[in-house]
C-alpha positions in Angstrom: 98.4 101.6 87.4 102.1 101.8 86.5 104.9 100.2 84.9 104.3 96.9 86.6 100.8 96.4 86.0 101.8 97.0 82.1 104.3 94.3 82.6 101.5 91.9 84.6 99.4 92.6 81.6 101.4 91.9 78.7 103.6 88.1 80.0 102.0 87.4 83.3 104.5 84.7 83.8 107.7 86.5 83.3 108.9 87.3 87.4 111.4 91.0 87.5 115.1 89.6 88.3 115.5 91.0 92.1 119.0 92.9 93.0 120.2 92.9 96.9 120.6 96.7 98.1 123.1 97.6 99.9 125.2 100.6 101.3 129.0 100.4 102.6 130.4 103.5 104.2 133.8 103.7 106.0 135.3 106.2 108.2 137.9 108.7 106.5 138.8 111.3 108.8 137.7 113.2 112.1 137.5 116.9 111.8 136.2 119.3 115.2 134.2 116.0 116.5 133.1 115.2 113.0 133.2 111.9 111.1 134.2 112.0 107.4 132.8 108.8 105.1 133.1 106.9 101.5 130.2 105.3 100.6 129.3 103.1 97.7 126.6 101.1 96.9 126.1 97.5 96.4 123.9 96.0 93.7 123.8 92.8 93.3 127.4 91.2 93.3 128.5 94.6 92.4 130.0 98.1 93.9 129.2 101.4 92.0 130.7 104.8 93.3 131.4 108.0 92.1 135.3 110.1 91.8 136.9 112.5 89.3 136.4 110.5 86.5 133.1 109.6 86.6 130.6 106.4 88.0 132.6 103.3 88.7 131.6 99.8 88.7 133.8 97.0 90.8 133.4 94.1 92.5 131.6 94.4 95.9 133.5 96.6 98.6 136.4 97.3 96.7 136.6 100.9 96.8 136.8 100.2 100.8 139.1 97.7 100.9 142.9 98.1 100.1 142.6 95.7 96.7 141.9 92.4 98.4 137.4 93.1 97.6 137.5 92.9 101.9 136.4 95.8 103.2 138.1 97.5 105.9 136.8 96.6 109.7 135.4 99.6 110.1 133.2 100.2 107.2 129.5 99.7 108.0 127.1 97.7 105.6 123.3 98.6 105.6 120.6 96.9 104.1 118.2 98.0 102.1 116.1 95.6 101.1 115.7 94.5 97.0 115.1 96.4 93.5 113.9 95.0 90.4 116.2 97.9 88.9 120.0 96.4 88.1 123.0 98.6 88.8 123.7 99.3 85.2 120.5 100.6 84.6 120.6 102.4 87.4 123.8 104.3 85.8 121.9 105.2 83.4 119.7 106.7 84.7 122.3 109.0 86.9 125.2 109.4 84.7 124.3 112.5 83.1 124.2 114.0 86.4 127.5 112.6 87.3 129.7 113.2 84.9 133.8 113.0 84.6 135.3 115.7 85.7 132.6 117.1 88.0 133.7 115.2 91.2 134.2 118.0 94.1 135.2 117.2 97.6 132.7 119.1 99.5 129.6 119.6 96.5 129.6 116.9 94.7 130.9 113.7 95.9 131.0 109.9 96.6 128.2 110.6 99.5 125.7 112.6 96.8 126.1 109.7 94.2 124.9 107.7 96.9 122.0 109.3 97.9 120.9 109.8 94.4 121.3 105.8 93.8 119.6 104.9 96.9 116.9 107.1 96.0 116.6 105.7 92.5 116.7 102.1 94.0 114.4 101.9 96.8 113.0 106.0 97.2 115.3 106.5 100.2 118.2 108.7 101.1 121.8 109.0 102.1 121.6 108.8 106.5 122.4 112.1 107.6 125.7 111.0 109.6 127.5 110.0 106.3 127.3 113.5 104.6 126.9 115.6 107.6 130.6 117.7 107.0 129.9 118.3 103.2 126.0 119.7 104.8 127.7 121.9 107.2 130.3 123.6 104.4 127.8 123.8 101.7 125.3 125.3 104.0 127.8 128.7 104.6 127.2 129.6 101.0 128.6 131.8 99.5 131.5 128.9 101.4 134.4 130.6 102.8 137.8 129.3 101.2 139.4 129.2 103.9 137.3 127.3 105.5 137.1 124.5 102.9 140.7 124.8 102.9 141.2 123.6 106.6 139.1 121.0 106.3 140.6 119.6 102.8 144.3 120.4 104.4 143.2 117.9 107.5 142.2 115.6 104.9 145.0 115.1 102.9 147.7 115.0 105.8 145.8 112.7 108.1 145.8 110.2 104.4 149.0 111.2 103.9 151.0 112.0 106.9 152.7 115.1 105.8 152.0 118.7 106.2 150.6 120.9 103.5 151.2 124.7 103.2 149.2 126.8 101.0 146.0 126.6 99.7 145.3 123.4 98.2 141.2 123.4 97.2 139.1 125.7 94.9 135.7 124.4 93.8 134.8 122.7 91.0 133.5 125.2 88.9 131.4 121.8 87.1 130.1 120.8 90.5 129.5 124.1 92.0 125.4 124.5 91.4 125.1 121.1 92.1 122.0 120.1 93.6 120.9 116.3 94.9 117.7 117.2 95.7 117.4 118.7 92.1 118.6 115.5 90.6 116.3 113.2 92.8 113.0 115.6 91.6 114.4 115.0 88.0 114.5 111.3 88.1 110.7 111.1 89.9 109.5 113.2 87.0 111.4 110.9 84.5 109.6 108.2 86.5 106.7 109.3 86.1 106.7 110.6 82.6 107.9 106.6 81.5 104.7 105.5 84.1 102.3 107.8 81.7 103.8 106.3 78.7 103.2 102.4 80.1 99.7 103.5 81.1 99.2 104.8 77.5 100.1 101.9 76.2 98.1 99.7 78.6 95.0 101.8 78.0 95.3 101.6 74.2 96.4 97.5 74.5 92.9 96.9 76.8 91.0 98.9 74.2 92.2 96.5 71.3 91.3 94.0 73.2 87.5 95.0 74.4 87.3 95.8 70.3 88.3 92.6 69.6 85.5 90.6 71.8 82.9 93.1 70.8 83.7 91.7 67.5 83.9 88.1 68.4 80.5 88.4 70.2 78.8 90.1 67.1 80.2 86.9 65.2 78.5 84.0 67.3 75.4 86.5 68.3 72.3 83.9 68.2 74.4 81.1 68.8 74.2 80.6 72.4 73.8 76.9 72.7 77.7 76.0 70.9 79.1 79.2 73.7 77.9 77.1 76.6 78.5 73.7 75.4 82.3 75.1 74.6 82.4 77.0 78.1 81.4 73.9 79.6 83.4 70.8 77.8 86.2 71.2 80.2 83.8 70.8 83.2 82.1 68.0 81.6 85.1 66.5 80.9 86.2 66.7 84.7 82.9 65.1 85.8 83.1 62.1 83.4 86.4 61.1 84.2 85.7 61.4 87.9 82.8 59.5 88.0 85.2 56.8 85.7 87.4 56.7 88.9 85.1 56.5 91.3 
């Protein structure tokens, strides 16, 4: 028994609001046969994505577009089905791991923000292909600067057309230690520390109520006659006015 079943217990006839899921991801660059991405996710009629200053919220697609909310013809939308969880509260739940000013290229990024949220939303990950450059660099740890700096070099002149001399990334020391995995294990346990709680409180709820009977039966013990004839009235009622139609 979890949170839903506290909610099915307490108002029955209240039915969760239900958000559309969905993820955009376009194509930024093309580095040694690899395919660079932006992603975002959609929740709702709205966009959420992460950058240096923290978790944005927009209309849908516009972090993929060029301002007009269209995105671009080459960014792919996936479905993912439908959340009872909104996007706001999903930012909640996430911004403490994704602060301002801990956005970094290669550790911490648009793609992990996704994953996390998807994760959140419907308990499924980021698809391999969209993060598969920041895997490859992060995987070479301790990373080798130079390395990181080629690939952020072909990144900014394939953007911006010019060339770039020097050495233009250093990690995030804020971002550095960054772990999605660890961030997705310390949502579930949130999850399920809130489930316990609703469980509590459905426990202690249904013993109030079993209390409450007990105490109602001790009340009308010996009075078995007035129970059925209560228990029954509606029936009776039923039959009488049938048998008026018929």
């Amino acid at each position: 028994m979890g949170t839903s079943a506290s909610l099915e217990l307490y108002d029955s006839d209240v039915e969760a609001e239900l958000y559309d899921v969905r993820l955009a991801a376009t194509e930024i660059i093309q580095i040694a046969g690899m395919r660079g991405y932006h992603t975002s996710v959609i929740v709702g009629d709205r966009e959420y994505f992460f950058d240096s200053v923290g978790i944005l919220e927009a209309q849908p697609f516009w972090s993929h577009s060029a301002g007009d909310g269209k995105p671009v013809g080459d960014t792919v939308i996936t479905e993912y089905g439908r959340t009872t969880m909104g996007g706001r509260a999903m930012v909640q739940v996430l911004r403490p791991f994704f602060e301002k000013g801990s956005y970094d290229v290669f550790y911490k990024n648009c793609n992990t923000f996704s994953d996390a949220a998807l994760h959140v939303l419907r308990k499924t990950r980021l698809p391999g292909q969209y993060n598969r450059i920041e895997r490859l660099v992060t995987a070479t740890n301790p990373v080798s600067i130079s390395l990181l700096n080629k690939l952020f070099k072909a990144l900014v002149e394939h953007s911006s057309g010019q060339t770039i001399n020097g050495e233009v990334y250093t990690t995030n020391p804020e971002a550095q230690d960054f772990s999605v995995d660890e961030v997705i294990a310390a949502t579930d346990r949130a999850r399920r520390n809130e489930e316990s709680d609703s469980e509590a409180e459905v426990f202690l709820f249904s013993q109030s109520l079993r209390q409450k009977k007990a105490s109602e039966s001790d009340d009308s013990e010996g009075d078995d006659d007035q129970i059925d004839a209560r228990g029954c009235a509606p029936f009776n009622n039923f039959s009488a006015s049938s048998s008026s139609r018929s």
